[in-house]
RODO-2510 file (C-alpha; in nm, 4 decimals, decimal comma):
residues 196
     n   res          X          Y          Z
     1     x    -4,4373    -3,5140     0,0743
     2     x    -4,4887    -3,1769     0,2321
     3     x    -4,3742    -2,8107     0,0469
     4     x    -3,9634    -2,7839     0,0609
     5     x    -3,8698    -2,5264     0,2965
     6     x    -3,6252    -2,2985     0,0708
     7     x    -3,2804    -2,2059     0,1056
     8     x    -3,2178    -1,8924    -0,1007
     9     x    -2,8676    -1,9100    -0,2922
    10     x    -2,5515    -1,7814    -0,1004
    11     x    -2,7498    -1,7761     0,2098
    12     x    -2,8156    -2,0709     0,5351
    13     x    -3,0762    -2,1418     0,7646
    14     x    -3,0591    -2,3407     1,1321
    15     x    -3,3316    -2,5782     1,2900
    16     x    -3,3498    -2,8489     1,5573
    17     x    -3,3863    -3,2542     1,4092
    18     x    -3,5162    -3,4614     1,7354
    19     x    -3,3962    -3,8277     1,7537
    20     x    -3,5630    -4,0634     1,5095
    21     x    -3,6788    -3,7744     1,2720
    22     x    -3,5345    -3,7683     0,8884
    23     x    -3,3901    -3,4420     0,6973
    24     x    -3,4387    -3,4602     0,3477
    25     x    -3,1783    -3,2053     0,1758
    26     x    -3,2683    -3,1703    -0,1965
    27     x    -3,0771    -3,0173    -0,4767
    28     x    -3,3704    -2,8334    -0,6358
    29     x    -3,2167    -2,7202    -0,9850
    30     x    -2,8834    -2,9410    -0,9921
    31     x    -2,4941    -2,8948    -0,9188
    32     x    -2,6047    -2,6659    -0,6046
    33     x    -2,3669    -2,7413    -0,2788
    34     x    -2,5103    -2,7519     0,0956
    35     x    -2,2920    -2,7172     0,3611
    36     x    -2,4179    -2,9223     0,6889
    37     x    -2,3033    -2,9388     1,0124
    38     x    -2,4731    -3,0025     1,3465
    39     x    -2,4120    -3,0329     1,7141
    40     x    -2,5726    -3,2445     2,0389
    41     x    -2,8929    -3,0260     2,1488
    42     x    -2,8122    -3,0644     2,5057
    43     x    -2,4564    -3,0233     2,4655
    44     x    -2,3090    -2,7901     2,1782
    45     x    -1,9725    -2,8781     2,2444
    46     x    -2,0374    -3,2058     2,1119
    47     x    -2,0218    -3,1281     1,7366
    48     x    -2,0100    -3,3123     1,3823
    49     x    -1,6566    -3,4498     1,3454
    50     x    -1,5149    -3,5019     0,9896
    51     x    -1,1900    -3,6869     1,0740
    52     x    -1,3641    -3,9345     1,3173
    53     x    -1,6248    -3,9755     1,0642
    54     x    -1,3415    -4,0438     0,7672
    55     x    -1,1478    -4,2782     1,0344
    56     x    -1,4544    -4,5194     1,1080
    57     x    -1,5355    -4,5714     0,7726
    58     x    -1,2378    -4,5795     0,6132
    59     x    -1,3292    -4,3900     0,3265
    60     x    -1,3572    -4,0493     0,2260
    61     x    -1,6256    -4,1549    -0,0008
    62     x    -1,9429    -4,1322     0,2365
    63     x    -2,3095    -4,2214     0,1475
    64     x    -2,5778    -4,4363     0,2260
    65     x    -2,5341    -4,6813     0,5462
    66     x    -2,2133    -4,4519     0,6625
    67     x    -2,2833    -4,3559     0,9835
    68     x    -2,1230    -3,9377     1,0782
    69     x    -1,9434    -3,9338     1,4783
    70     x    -1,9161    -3,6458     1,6578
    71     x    -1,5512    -3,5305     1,8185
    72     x    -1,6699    -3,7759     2,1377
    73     x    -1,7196    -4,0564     1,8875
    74     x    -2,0812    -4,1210     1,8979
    75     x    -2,3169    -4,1198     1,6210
    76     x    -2,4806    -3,8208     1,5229
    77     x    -2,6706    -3,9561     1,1994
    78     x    -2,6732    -4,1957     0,9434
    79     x    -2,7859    -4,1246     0,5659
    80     x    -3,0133    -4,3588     0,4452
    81     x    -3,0653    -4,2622     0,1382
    82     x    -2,8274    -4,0655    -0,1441
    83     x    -2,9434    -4,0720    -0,5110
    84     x    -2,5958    -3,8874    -0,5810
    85     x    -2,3438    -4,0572    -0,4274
    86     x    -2,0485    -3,8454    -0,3787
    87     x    -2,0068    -3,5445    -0,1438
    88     x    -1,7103    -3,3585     0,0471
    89     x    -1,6074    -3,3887     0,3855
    90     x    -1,2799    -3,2432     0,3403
    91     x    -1,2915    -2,8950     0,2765
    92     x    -1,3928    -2,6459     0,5584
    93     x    -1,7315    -2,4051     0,4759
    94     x    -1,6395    -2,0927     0,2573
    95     x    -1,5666    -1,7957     0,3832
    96     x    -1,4770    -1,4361     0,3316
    97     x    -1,1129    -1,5666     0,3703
    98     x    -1,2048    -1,8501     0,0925
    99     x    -1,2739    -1,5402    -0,1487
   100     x    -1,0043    -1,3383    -0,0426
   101     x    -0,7562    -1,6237    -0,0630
   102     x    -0,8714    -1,8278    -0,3520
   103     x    -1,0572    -1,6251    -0,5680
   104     x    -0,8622    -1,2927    -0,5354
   105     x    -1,2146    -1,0623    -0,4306
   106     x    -1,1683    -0,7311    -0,2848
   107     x    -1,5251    -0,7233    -0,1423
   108     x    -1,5469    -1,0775    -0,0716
   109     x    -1,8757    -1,2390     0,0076
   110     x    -1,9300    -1,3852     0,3625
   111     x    -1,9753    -1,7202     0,2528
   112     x    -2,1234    -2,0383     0,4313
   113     x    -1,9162    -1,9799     0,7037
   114     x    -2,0739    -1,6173     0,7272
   115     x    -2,4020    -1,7822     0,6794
   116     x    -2,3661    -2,0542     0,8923
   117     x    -2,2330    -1,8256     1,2161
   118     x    -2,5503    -1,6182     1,2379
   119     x    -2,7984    -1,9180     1,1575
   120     x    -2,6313    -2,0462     1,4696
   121     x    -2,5927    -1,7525     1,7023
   122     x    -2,8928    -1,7702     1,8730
   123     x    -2,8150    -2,1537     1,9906
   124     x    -2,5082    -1,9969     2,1470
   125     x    -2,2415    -2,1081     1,9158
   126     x    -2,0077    -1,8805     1,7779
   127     x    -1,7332    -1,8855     1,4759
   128     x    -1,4934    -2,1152     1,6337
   129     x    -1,7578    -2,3746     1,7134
   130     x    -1,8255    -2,4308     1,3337
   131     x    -1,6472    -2,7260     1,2238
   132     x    -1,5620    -2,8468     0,8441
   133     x    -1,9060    -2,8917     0,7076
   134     x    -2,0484    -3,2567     0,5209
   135     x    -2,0679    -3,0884     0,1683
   136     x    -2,3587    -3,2488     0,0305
   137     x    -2,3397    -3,2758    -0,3586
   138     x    -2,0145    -3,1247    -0,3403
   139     x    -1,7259    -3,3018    -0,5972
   140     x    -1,3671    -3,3122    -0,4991
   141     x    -1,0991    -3,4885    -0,6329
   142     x    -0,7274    -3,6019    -0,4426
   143     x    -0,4584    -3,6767    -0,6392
   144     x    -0,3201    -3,9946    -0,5670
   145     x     0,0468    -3,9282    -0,6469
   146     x     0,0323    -3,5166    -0,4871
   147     x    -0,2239    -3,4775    -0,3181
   148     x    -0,3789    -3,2150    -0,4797
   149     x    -0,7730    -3,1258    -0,4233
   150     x    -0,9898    -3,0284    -0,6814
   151     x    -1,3256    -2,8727    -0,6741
   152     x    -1,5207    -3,0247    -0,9750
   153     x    -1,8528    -2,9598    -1,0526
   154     x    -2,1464    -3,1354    -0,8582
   155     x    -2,2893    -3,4544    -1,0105
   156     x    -2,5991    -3,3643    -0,8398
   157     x    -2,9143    -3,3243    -1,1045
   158     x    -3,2415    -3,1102    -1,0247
   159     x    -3,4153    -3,3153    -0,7638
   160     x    -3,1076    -3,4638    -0,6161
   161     x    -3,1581    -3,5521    -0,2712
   162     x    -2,9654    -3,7285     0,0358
   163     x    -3,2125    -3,7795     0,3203
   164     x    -3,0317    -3,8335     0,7143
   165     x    -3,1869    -4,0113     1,0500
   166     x    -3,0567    -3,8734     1,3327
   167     x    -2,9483    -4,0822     1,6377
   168     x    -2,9428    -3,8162     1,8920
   169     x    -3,1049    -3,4669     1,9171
   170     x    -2,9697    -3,2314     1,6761
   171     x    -2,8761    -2,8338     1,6211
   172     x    -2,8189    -2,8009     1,2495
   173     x    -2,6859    -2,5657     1,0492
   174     x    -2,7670    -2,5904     0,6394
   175     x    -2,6579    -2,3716     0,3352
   176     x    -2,6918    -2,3391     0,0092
   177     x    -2,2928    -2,3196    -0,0918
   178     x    -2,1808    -1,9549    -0,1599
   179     x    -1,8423    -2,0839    -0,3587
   180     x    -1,8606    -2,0569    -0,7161
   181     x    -1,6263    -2,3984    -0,7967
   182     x    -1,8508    -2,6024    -0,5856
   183     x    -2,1352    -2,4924    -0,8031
   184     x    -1,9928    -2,4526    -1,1097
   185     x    -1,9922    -2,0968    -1,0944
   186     x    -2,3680    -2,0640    -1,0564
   187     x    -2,6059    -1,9903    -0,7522
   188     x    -2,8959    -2,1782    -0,6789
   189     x    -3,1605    -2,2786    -0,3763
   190     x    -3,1526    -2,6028    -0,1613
   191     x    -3,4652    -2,7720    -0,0709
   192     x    -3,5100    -2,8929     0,2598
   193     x    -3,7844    -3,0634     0,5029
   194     x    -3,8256    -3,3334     0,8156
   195     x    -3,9685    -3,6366     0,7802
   196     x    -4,1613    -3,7369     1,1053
***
């Protein structure tokens, strides 16, 4: 296994995963988020799609053997392996809105959205290309009576990983989360690398 590239907290990086290649993400020192999404090299309108994704598998509950469809309903990626298990794909990237909103912040942090629109600028896309993000590690709850979401803290442990094949050529954006209930109010690096 090669060096993990590095994520530094409350910030995101970009990079390109070819067909038939593997990302490992890694949760380096435990209950650390990392927002994903991605998009069709050749095509950028063609993006990760959450509610396809949820509708196929009939679960919200996705982990190894799910495969993730884009808005034109093809595959994107499958994980093949998840040592965690549980992860978010309901809950849109975190923003300076998020803070405002949520946590009440007068000088709010730019969050993963923030992060993840200037990873991706120079690939062309802009802020309303970014679609709700596959929150890897992330822990939410639904209600089954109300409704209600909760943000829980990550069962992820140092070392963590979930590691993704992708079926086409990819654009993907990464973070390491920027919110402090999907960490458990703490900031910490993701690990990342491809697997040839």
């Amino acid at each position: 296994m090669h060096p993990l590239n590095i994520i530094p907290p409350r910030s995101g990086v970009s990079l390109v995963l070819k067909k038939g290649q593997r990302l490992r993400v890694v949760d380096i020192e435990g209950e650390q988020v990392s927002d994903l999404v991605c998009y069709n090299e050749s095509d950028t309108s063609e993006y990760l799609s959450s509610g396809r994704t949820i509708d196929y598998a009939e679960t919200i509950f996705l982990t190894k053997g799910h495969p993730f469809y884009s808005n034109r309903s093809r595959v994107m990626f499958d994980i093949v392996e998840d040592t965690v298990g549980r992860h978010d794909f309901l809950l849109t990237p975190c923003s300076a809105d998020t803070f405002r909103i949520i946590y009440g912040h007068e000088h709010p942090h730019r969050g993963c959205f923030g992060n993840l629109c200037d990873a991706l600028a120079p690939y062309g896309i802009g802020p309303d290309d970014i679609p709700v993000s596959f929150n890897i590690f992330m822990h939410v709850t639904v209600n089954g009576d109300t409704g209600r979401v909760d943000v829980l803290p990550p069962r992820s442990k140092a070392g963590d990983f979930v590691l993704i094949e992708a079926r086409m050529d990819l654009i993907v954006g990464l973070t390491a989360c920027s919110a402090e209930m999907s960490n458990n109010y703490a900031f910490k690096p993701i690990g990342w690398e491809i697997e040839r």
